[in-house]
Structure formats: structure tokens, C-alpha cells
C-alpha positions in Angstrom: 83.3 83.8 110.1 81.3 85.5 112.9 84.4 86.6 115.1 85.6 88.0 111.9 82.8 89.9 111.7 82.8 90.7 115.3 86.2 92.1 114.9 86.0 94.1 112.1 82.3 95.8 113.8 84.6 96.6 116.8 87.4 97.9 114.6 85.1 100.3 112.6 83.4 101.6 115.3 86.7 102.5 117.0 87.8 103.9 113.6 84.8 106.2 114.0 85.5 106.9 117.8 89.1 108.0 117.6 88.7 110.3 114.0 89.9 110.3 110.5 93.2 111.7 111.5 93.5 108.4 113.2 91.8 106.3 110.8 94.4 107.5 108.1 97.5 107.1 110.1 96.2 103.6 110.6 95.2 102.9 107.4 98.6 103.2 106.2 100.5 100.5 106.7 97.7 98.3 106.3 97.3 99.3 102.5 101.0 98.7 102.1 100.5 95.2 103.2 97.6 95.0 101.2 99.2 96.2 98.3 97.0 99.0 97.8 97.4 102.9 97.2 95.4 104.4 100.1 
């Protein structure tokens, strides 16, 4: 559980860092998998 939570810290704060442009383009396929309208 902590490297989880280690991973997702580092993943936000690269979110953050490269913009929301980024974040969305990202975000994408990642919903799709989830199953969720992003």
C-alpha cells in the first residue's frame, strides 16, 4: 500500500508540473479503461 501511495504522490505532482493540457490528454485513456466518462 505505501508504494501505491508513493506512486500516485509522484504521479500527481507530475500532473501538476507538466499542465492540464497534459493532464487531460492523459487522462483519457485511462477513463476508458476505467469505464468512466472523463
Amino acid at each position: 500500500m505505501i508504494v501505491i501511495t508513493i506512486v500516485l504522490f509522484i504521479v500527481s505532482l507530475l500532473l501538476i508540473w507538466k499542465g492540464s493540457d497534459w493532464l487531460t490528454d492523459s487522462m483519457i485513456p485511462v477513463a476508458k479503461k476505467l469505464g468512466t466518462s472523463y
